[in-house]
N, C-alpha and C positions, 0 to 999 in steps of 0.2 A: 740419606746422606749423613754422612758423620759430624759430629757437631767435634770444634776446635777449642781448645784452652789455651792463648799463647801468653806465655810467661813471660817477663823482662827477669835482668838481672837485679833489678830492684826488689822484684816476688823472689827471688830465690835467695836474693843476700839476707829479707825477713826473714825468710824461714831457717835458713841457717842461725840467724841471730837466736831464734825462737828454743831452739835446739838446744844454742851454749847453753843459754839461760836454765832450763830444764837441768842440762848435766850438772849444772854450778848449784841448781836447788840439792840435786840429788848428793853434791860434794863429788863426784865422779870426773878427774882429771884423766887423761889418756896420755900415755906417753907415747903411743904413736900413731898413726892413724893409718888405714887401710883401705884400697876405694879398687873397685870394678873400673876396670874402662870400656866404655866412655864417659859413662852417665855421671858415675862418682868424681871424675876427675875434678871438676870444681870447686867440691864440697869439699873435698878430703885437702884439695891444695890451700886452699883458705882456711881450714881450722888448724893446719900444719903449721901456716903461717900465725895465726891469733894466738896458739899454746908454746910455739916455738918447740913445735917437737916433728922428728923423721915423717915422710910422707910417703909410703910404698901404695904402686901401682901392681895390681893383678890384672893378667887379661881373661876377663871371665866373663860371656856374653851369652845370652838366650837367645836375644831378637835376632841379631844382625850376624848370624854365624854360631858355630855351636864350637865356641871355644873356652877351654877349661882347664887353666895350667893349674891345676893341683899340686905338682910339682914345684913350682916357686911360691903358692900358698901355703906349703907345709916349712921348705926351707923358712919363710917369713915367722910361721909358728915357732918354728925351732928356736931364731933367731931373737925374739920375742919374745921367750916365753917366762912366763912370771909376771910379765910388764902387761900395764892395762893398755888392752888393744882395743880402740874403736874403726869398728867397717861401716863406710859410709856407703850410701848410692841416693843418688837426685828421685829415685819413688821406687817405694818395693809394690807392684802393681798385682803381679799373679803369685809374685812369693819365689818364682824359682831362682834366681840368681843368690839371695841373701840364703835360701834353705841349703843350694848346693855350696856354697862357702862355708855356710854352718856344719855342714856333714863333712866335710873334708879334714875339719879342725879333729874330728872326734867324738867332741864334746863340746859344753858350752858353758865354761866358768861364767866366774863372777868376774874375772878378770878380761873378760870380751863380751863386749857390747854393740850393736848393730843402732844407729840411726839414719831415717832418710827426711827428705824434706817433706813427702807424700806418701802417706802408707792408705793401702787398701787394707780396712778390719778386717774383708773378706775369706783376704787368701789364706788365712791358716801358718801366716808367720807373724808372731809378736815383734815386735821390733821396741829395741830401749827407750827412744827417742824417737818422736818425730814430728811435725809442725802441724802440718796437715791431714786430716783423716780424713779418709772418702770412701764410701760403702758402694760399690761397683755394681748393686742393683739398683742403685739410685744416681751413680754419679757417671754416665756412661761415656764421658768426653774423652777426645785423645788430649793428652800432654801436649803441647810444645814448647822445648825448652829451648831459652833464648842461644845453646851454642848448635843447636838444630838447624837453625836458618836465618844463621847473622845475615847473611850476604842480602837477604829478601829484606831486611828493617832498615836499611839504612836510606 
């Protein structure tokens, strides 16, 4: 049986906190933020709001559907471009969602940055930022995040 991790939004608001702090050591401001939906949607609209800068949504998904607008990730590149971009997502777990965003770009300045709230060391993607580290030969739990199954908590 698979063992659970359920997260509140009090674990995730840490961890985002955890993150600013990080970027704010590193001196690293973002003038816009970029987030995967679904997972990213929180993260990205909260630090949109904290830095007071643009907050674009990609539909870009592994799990739940295999969808992958590259075409409105690159208009965003376009759009964006020079400007310090951060792509967020709530856990880079196997790595594929942040790697295939990263490939799409081209390349991977200085000027774009990836953070998640939970990174797997495992999967073979660095990520700039992230709160949590968990090595997936040791940490074999599912997620779940508190916009996963509001409806069950209350």
């Amino acid at each position: 049986m698979p063992k659970y991790e359920y997260l509140s939004h009090e674990d995730m608001n840490n961890y985002y906190a955890e993150v600013i702090r990080a970027m704010t050591v590193d001196k690293f401001k973002p003038d816009v933020v970029f987030a995967p939906m679904r997972g990213g949607a929180d993260f990205g609209i909260k630090l949109s709001t904290y830095y007071g800068i643009p907050f674009e949504s990609i539909q870009w998904q592994t799990r739940d559907g295999l969808v992958k607008d590259t075409a409105r990730l690159m208009e965003l590149y376009t759009t964006y471009n020079g400007k310090n971009i951060l792509i967020v997502d709530d856990i880079c777990d196997s790595g594929e969602t942040l790697k295939g965003i990263e490939h799409a770009s081209g390349y991977r300045g200085t000027n774009i940055r990836f953070a998640v709230a939970i990174e797997n060391i495992e999967c073979g993607f660095a990520c700039d930022y992230s709160s949590r580290e968990i090595s997936r030969t040791e940490d074999t739990q599912w997620f779940i995040f508190p916009w996963e199954d509001w409806w069950r908590r209350n």
